[in-house]
KEVO-415707 format. One line per field, with one value per atom (N, C-alpha, C): atom name; chain; x, y, z; residue number from 1; residue in three letters. Coordinates in Angstrom, 1 decimal, always signed. Atoms other than C-alpha are relative to their C-alpha. Last residue first. Layout:
BEGIN
atom <- c(CA ...)
kette <- c(A ...)
east <- c(X ...)
north <- c(Y ...)
up <- c(Z ...)
nr <- c(NUM ...)
rest <- c(ALA ...)
***
This chain:
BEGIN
atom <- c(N CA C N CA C N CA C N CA C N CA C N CA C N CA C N CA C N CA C N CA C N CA C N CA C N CA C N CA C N CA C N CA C N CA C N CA C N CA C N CA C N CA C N CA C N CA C N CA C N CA C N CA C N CA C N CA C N CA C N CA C N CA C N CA C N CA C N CA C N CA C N CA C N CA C N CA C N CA C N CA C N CA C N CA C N CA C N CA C N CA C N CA C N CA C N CA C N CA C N CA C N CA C N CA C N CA C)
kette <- c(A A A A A A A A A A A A A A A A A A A A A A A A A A A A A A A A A A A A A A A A A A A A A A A A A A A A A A A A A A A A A A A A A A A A A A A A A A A A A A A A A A A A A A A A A A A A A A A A A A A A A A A A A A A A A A A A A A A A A A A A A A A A A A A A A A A A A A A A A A A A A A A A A A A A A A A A A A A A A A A)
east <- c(-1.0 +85.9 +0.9 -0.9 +82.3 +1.6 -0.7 +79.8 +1.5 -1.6 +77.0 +0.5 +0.1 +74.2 +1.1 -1.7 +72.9 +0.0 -0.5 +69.1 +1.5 +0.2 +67.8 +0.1 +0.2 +69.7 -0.6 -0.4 +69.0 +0.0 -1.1 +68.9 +0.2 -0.1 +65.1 +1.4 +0.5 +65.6 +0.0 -0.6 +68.3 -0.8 -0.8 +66.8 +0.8 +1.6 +64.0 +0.9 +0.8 +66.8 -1.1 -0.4 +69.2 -0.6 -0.4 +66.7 +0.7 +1.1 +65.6 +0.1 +0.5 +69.1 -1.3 -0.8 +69.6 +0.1 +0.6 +66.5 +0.8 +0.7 +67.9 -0.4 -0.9 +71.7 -2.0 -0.5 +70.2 -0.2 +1.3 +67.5 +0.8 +0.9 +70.5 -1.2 -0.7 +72.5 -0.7 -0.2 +69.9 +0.7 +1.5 +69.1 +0.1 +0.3 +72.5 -0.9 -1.1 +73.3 -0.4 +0.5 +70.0 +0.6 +1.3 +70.9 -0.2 -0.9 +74.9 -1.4 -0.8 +73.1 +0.3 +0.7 +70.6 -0.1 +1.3 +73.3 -0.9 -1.0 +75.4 -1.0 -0.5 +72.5 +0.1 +0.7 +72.4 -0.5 -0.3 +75.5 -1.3 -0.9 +75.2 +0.4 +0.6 +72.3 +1.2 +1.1 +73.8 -0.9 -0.4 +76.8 -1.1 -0.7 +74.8 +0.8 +1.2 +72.5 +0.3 +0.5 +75.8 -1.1 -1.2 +77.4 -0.5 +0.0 +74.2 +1.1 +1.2 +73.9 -0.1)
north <- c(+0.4 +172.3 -0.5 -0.5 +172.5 -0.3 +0.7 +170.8 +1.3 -0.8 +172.2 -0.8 -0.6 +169.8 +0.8 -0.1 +169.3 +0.6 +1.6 +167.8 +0.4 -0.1 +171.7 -1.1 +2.2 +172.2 +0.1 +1.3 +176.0 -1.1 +0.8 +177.7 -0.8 +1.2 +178.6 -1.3 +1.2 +180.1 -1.2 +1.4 +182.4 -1.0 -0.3 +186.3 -1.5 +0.4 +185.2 +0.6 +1.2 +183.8 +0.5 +0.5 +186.8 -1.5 -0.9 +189.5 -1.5 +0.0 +187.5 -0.2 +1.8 +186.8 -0.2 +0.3 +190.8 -1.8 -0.6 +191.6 -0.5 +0.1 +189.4 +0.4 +1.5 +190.4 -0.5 -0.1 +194.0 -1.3 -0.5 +193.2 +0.0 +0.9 +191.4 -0.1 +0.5 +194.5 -1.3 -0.8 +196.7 -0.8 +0.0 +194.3 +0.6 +1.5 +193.9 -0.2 +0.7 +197.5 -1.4 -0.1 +197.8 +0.0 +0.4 +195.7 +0.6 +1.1 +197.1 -0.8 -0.3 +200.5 -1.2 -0.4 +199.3 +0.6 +1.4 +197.3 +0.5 +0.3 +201.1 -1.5 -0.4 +202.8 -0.8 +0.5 +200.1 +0.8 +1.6 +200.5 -0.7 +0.0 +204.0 -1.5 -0.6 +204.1 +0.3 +1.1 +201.3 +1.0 +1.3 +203.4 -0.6 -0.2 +206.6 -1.2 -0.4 +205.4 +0.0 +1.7 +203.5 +0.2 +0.4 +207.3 -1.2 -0.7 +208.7 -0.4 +0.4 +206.1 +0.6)
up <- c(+0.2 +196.7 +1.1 -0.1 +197.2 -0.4 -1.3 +195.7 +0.2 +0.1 +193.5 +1.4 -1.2 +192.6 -0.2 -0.4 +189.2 +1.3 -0.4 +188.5 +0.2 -1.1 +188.3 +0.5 -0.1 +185.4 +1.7 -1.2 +185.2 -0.5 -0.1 +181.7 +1.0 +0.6 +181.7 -0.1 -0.7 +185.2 -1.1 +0.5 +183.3 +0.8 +1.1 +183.9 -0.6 +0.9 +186.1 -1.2 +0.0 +188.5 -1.2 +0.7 +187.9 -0.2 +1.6 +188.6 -0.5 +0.5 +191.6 -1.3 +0.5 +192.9 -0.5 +0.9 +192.7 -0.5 +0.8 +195.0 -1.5 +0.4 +197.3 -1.2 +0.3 +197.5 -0.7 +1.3 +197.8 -0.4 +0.8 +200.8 -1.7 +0.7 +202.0 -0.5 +0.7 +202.3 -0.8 +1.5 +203.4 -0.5 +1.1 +206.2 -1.1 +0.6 +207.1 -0.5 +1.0 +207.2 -0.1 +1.1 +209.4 -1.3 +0.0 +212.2 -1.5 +0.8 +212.0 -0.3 +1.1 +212.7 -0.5 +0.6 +215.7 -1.9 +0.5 +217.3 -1.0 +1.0 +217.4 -0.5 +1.8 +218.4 -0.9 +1.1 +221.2 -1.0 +0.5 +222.4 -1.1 +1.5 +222.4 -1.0 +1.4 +224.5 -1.2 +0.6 +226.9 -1.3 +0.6 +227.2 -0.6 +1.5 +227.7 -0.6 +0.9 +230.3 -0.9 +0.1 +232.5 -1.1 +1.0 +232.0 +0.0 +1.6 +233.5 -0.5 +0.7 +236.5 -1.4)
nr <- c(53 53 53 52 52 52 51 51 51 50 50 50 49 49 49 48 48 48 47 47 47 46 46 46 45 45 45 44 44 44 43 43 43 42 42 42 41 41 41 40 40 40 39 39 39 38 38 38 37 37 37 36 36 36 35 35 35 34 34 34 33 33 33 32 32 32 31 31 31 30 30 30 29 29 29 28 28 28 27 27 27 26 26 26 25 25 25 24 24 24 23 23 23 22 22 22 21 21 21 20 20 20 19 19 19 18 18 18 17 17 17 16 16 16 15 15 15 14 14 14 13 13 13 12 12 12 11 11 11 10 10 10 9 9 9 8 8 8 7 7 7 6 6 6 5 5 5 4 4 4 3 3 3 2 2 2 1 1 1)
rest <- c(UNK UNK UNK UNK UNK UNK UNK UNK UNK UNK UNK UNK UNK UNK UNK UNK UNK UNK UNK UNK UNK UNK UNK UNK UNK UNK UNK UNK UNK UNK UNK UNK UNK UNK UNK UNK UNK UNK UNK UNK UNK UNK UNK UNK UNK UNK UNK UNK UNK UNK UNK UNK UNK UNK UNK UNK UNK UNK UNK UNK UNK UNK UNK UNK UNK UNK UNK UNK UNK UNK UNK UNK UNK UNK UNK UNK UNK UNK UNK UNK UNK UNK UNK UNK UNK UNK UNK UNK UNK UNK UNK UNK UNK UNK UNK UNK UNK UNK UNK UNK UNK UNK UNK UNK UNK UNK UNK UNK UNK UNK UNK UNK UNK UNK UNK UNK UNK UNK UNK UNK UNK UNK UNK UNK UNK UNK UNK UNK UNK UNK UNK UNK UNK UNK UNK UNK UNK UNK UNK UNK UNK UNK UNK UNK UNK UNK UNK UNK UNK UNK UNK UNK UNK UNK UNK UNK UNK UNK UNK)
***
């Protein structure tokens, strides 16, 4: 029963960690597509699409 407690409390640490690394990351990524949206919105073409290659 106590080694079945500790797995599942490590496991979900670990979930709890890769949870908040993604949140922090795409809190960055956000915060940075702001900046560069109110830094060039006048430049957008907002009639062009992007396509992949």
């Amino acid at each position: 029963f106590f080694i079945e407690f500790k797995e599942k409390s490590r496991l979900f640490k670990t979930t709890t960690q890769i949870s908040h690394e993604l949140k922090e990351s795409s809190t960055i990524i956000k915060g940075y597509s702001q900046i560069l949206f109110e830094d060039f919105k006048d430049k957008l073409d907002w009639g062009s699409s992007f396509e992949s290659n």
